[in-house]
C-alpha positions as CSV (number, residue, x, y, z in Angstrom):
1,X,52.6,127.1,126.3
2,X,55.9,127.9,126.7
3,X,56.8,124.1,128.6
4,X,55.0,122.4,125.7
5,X,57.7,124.0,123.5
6,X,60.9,123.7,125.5
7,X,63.8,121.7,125.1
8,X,63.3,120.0,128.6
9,X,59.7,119.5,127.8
10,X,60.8,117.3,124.9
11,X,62.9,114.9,126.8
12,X,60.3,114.7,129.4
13,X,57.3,114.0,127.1
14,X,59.6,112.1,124.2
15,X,59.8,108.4,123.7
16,X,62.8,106.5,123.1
17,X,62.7,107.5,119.0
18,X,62.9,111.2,120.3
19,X,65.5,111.1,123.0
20,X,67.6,108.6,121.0
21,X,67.4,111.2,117.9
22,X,68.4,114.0,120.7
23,X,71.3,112.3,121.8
24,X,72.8,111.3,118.4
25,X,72.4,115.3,117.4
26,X,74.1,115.9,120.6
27,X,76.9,113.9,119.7
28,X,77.2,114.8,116.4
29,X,77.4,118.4,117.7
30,X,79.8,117.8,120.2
31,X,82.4,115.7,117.4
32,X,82.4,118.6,115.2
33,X,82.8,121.1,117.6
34,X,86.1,118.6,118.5
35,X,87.1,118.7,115.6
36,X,87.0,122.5,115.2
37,X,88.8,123.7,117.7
38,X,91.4,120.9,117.5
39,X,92.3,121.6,114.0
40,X,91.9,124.8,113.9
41,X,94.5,125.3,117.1
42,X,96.4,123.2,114.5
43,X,96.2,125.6,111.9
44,X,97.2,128.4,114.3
45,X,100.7,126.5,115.3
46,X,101.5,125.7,111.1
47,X,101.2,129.1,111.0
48,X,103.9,129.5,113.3
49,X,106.0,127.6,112.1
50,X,105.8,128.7,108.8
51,X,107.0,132.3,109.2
52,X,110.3,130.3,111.0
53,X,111.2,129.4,107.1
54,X,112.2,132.7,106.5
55,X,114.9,132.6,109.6
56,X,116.1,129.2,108.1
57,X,116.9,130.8,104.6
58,X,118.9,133.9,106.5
59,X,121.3,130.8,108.2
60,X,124.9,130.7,107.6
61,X,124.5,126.8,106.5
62,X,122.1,124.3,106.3
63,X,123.1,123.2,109.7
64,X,122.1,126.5,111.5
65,X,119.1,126.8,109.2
66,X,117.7,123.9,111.0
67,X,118.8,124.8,114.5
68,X,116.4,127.8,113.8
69,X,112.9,125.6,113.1
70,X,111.4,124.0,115.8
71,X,112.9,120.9,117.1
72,X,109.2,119.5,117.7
73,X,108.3,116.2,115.8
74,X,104.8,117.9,114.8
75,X,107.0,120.4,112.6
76,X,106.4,119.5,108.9
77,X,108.7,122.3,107.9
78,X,111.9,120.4,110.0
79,X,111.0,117.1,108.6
80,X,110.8,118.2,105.4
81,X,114.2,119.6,105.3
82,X,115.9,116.8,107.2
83,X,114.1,114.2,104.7
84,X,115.8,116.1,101.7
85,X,119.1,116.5,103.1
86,X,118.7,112.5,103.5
87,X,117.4,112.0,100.5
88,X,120.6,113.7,98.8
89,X,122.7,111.9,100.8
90,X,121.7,108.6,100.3
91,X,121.8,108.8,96.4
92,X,124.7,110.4,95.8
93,X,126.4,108.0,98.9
94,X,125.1,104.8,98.4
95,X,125.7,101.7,96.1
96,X,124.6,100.7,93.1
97,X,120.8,100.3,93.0
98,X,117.8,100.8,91.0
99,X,117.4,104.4,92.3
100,X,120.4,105.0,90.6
101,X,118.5,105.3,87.7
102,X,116.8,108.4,88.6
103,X,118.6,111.1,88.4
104,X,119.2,113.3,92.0
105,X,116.4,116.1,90.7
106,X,113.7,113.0,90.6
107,X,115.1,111.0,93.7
108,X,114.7,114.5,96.1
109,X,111.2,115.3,94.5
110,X,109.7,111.9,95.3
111,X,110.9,112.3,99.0
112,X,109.9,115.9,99.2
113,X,106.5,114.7,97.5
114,X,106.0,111.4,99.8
115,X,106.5,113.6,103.0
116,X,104.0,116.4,102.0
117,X,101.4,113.4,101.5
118,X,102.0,112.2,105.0
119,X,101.5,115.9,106.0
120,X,98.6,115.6,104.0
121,X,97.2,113.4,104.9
122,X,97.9,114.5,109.2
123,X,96.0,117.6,108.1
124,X,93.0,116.1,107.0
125,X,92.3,114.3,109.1
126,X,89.2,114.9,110.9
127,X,87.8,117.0,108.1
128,X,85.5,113.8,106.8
129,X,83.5,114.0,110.4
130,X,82.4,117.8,109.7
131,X,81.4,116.8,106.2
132,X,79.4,114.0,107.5
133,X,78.0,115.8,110.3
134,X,77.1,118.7,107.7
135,X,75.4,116.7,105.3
136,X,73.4,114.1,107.7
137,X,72.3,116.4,110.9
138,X,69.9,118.2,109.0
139,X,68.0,115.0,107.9
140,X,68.3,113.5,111.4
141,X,66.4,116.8,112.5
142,X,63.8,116.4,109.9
143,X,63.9,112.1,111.2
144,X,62.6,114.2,114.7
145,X,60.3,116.3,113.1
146,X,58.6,113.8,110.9
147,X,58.4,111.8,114.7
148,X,56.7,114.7,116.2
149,X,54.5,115.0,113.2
150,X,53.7,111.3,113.6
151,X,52.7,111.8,117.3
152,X,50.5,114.8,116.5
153,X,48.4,112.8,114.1
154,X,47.8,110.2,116.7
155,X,46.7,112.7,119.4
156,X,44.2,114.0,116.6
157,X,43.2,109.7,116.2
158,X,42.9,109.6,119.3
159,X,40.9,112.5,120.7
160,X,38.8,112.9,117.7
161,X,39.3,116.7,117.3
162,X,42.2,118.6,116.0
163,X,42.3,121.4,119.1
164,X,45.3,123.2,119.6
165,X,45.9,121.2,123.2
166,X,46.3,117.9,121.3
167,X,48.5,118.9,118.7
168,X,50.7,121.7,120.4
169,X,53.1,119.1,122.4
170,X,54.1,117.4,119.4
171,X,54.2,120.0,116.6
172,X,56.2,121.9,119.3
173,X,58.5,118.9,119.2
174,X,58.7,118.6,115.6
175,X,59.6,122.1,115.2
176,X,62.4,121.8,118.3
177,X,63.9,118.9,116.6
178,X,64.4,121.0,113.2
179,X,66.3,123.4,115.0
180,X,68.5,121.2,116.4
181,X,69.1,119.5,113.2
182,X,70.0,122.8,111.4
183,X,72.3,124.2,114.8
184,X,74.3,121.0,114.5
185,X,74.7,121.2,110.5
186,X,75.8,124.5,110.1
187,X,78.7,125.4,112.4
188,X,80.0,121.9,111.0
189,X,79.6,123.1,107.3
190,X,81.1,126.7,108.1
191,X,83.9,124.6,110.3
192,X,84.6,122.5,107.4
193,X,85.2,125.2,104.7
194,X,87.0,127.4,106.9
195,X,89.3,124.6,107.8
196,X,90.2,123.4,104.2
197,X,91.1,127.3,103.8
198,X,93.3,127.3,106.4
199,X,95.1,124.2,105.3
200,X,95.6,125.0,101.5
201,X,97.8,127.8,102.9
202,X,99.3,125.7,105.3
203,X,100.1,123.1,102.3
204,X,100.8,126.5,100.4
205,X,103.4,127.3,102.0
206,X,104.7,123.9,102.7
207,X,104.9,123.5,98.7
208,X,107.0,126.9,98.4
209,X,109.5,125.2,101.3
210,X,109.6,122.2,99.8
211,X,110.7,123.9,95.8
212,X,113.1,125.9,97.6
213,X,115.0,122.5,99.0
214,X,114.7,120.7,96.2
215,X,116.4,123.7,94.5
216,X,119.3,124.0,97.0
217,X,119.8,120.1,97.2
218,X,120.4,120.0,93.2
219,X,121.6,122.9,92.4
220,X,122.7,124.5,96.1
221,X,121.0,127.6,95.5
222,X,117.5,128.4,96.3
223,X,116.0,129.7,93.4
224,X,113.4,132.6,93.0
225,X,111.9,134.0,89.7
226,X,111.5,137.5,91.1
227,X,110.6,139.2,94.3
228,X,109.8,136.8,98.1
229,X,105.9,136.9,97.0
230,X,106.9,136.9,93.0
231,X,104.5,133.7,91.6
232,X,106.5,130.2,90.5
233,X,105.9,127.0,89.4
234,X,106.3,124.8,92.2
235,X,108.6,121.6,91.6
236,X,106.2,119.6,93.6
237,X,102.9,119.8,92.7
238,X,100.2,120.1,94.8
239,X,97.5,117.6,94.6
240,X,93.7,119.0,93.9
241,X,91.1,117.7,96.0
């Protein structure tokens, strides 16, 4: 009993519909699992450079502020700070033109804002193969199982009689293919929500950084309404979603 209701039995006794059903939840498995440990080393390293912010604030200047965050492109936190500082720069230094009709406030909060969405949009990335995988491995599973059920029915046809050694290859499959469809789906759905926690503090943070520069670029001081933790309204929004 116990071959007619292993794994290797089902590849051995399976037809092309089974095995090609096997192999797609197989893949689908291994692209989440991808996709987990991928972003979620990412997460890890944001992290990281996150608690560097602090350092930068403690800097003599803006100059040695930046020599403290890591030089590497991947750093949000860096390119946010060197696209404000350019962003200032190029208003209040260029010639007349139709950004001149913003005032320096608006012209750093739509750099700050198109960086973060590029961020954004980095971070995400990947996300939409866990959803997918979440949402379509169970039916695949149940594509297998309603196969198996198929194949049963056709022993029975066949054989006349509904005994147990007819019907216990192909219910066995049925029931494998289930499984399979529910151990793929659910490490994606729990990889998937415990991603998108990790980035909303990632872009959290990254939201904090980016109302502190806009405060020192317009006013040069960073502003706080209270204590480091102490709640604010942030000068660039975060979008929902």
């Amino acid at each position: 009993m116990e071959s007619q209701f292993g794994i290797a039995n089902v590849w051995i006794q399976g037809d092309l519909v089974t095995r090609a059903t096997a192999l797609l939840l197989l893949g689908m498995s291994l692209a989440s699992w991808i996709v987990i440990a991928l972003k979620a080393l990412d997460i890890v390293k944001f992290k990281r450079l996150a608690r560097e912010t602090n350092d930068f604030w403690h800097s003599e200047d803006f100059v040695a502020g930046l020599a403290k965050l890591d030089a590497s492109p991947a750093n949000p936190f860096r390119h946010l700070a060197i696209e404000g500082r350019e962003a200032t720069a190029h208003h209040r230094n260029s010639q007349a033109q139709l950004h001149d009709h913003l005032d320096v406030s608006d012209w750093v909060t739509r750099s700050l804002r198109n960086s973060i969405d590029e961020f954004t949009a980095r971070l995400q990335s990947g996300l939409a193969i866990l959803a997918s995988v979440g949402s379509t491995a169970p039916f695949v599973g149940l594509f297998g199982t309603v196969w198996g059920i198929y194949h049963a029915l056709l022993a029975i046809g066949a054989s006349g009689q509904s005994t147990i050694d007819k019907v216990a290859g192909p219910i066995g499959e049925a029931l494998i293919m289930t499984a399979l469809g529910l151990a793929v789906a659910i490490p994606a759905v729990l990889g998937y929500n415990a991603l998108v926690r990790g980035n909303k503090h990632i872009l959290s943070r990254l939201n904090s950084f980016a109302h502190d520069l806009h405060a020192y670029f317009v006013t040069g001081a960073r502003v706080r309404t209270g204590g480091t933790d102490a709640p604010r309204a942030s000068v660039i929004p975060m979008k929902k979603g």
